[in-house]
C-alpha positions in Angstrom: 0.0 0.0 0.0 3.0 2.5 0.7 4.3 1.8 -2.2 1.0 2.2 -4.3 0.5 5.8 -2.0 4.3 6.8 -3.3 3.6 6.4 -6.7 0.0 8.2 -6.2 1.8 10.8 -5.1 4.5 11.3 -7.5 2.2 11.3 -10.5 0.3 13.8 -8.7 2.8 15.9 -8.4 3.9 15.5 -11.7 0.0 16.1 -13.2 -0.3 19.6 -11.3 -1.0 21.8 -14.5 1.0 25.0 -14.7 -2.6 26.7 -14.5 -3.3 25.6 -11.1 -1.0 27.9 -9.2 0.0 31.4 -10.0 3.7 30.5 -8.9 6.4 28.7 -10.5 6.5 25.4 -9.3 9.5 24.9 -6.3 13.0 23.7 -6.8 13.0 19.9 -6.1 13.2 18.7 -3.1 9.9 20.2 -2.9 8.0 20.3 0.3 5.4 17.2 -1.3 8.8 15.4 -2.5 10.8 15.7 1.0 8.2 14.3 2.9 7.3 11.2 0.0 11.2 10.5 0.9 11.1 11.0 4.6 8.1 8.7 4.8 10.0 6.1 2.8 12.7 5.5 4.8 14.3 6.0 7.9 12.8 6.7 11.4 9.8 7.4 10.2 9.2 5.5 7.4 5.6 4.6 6.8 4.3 7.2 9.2 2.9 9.7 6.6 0.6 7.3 4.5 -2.5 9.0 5.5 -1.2 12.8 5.5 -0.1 12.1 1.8 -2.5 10.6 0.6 -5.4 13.3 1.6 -2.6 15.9 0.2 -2.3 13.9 -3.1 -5.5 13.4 -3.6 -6.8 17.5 -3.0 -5.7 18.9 -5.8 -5.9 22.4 -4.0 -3.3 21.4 -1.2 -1.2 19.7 -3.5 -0.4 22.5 -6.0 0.2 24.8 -2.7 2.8 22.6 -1.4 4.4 21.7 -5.0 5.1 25.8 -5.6 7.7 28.1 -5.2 7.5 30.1 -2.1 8.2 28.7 1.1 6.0 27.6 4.1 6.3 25.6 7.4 3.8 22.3 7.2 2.7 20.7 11.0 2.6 17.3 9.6 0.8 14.6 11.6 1.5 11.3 11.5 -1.3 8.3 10.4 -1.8 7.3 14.2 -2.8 11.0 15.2 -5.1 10.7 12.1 -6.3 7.3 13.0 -7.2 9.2 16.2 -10.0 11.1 14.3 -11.0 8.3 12.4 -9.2 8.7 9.1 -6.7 6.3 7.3 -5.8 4.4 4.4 -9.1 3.3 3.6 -10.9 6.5 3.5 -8.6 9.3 3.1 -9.0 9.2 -0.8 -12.6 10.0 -0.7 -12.5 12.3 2.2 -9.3 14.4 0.5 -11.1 17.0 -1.5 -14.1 17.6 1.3 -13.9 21.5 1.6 -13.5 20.2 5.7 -10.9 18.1 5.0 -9.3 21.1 3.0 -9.8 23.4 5.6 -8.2 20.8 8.4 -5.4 20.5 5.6 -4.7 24.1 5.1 -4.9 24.3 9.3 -1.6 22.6 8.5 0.6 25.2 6.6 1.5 28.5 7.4 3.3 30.8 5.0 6.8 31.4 5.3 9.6 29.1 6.2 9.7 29.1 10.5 12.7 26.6 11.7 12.4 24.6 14.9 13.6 27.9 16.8 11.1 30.6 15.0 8.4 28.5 16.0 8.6 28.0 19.8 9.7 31.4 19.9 6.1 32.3 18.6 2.8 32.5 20.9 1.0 32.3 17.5 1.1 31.2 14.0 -1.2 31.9 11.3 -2.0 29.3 9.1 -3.3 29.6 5.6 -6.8 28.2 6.4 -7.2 32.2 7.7 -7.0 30.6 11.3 -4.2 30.9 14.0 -2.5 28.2 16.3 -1.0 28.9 19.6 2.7 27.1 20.3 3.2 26.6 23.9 5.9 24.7 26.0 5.2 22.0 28.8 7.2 19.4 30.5 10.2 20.2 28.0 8.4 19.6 25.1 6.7 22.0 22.7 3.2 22.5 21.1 0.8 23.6 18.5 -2.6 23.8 20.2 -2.8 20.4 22.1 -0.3 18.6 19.4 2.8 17.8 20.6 5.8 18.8 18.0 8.0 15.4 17.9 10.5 15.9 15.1 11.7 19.6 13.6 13.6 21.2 10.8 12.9 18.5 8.0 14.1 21.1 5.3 12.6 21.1 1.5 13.3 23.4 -0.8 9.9 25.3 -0.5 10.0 25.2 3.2 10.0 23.1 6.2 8.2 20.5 8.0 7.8 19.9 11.8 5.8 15.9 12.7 2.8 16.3 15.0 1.3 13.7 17.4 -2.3 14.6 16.8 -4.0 16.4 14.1 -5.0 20.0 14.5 -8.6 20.9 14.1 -9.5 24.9 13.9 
């Protein structure tokens, strides 16, 4: 199934008409490719399925993430989606829900904030029009209630940060 979600991915990424986005797209690694090849190997290999597949399959989210500019993605992984009921097995048809778009773009903030921008920040605006607070406890750091478990996973269109649980505005 990874594998299968890999290649969905890819082609999506590749199909993303020059029409879709007002910007260029982004230097590779893109933001979409750097977390396809974080989520195929190493430490957290296979912890993404779900978050990709709802991003390749919202054609909206996708182009966002595939241009040049640069933004800061809160990535969850499939057990905090699996927490709100969403997986493998429905996140193709739940993708392009204006909901699930929303929740998406809850995600991504514009500009690229490193590990040390974003806890030095009370707030962060996301592109959904909503903000997220960041707050430290017990050594660790969070956005809303999510607990930030990896940092500074650099792309060339910006940066990603893994969450424990997904954010909901």
């Amino acid at each position: 199934m990874r594998t299968y979600l890999l290649a969905l991915v890819a082609v999506a990424a590749l199909a993303v008409p020059a029409a879709a986005s007002a910007r260029p797209p982004a230097a590779s690694p893109s933001i979409v490719e750097t977390a396809i090849a974080v989520n195929g190997s190493g430490p957290y290999a296979g912890a993404f399925d779900t978050l990709i597949c709802l991003v390749a399959n919202n054609p909206d989210v996708l182009a966002t993430l595939s241009e040049k500019g640069q933004y800061t993605v809160f990535a969850p992984t499939d057990a905090a989606f699996a927490l709100i009921g969403v997986d493998s097995t429905n996140c193709a048809a739940a993708a392009s829900t204006p909901a699930v778009t929303n929740i998406l773009l809850y995600h991504v903030a514009k500009g690229r904030r490193d590990a040390a921008d974003v806890t030095s920040s009370s707030q962060i605006r996301m592109l959904s029009g909503s903000f997220t607070r960041v707050s430290a406890a017990g050594g660790s750091y969070f956005v809303n209630d999510s607990r930030i478990i990896a940092t500074d996973v650099f792309a060339s269109n910006g940066v990603i940060h893994a969450i424990d649980k997904v954010l909901l505005p």
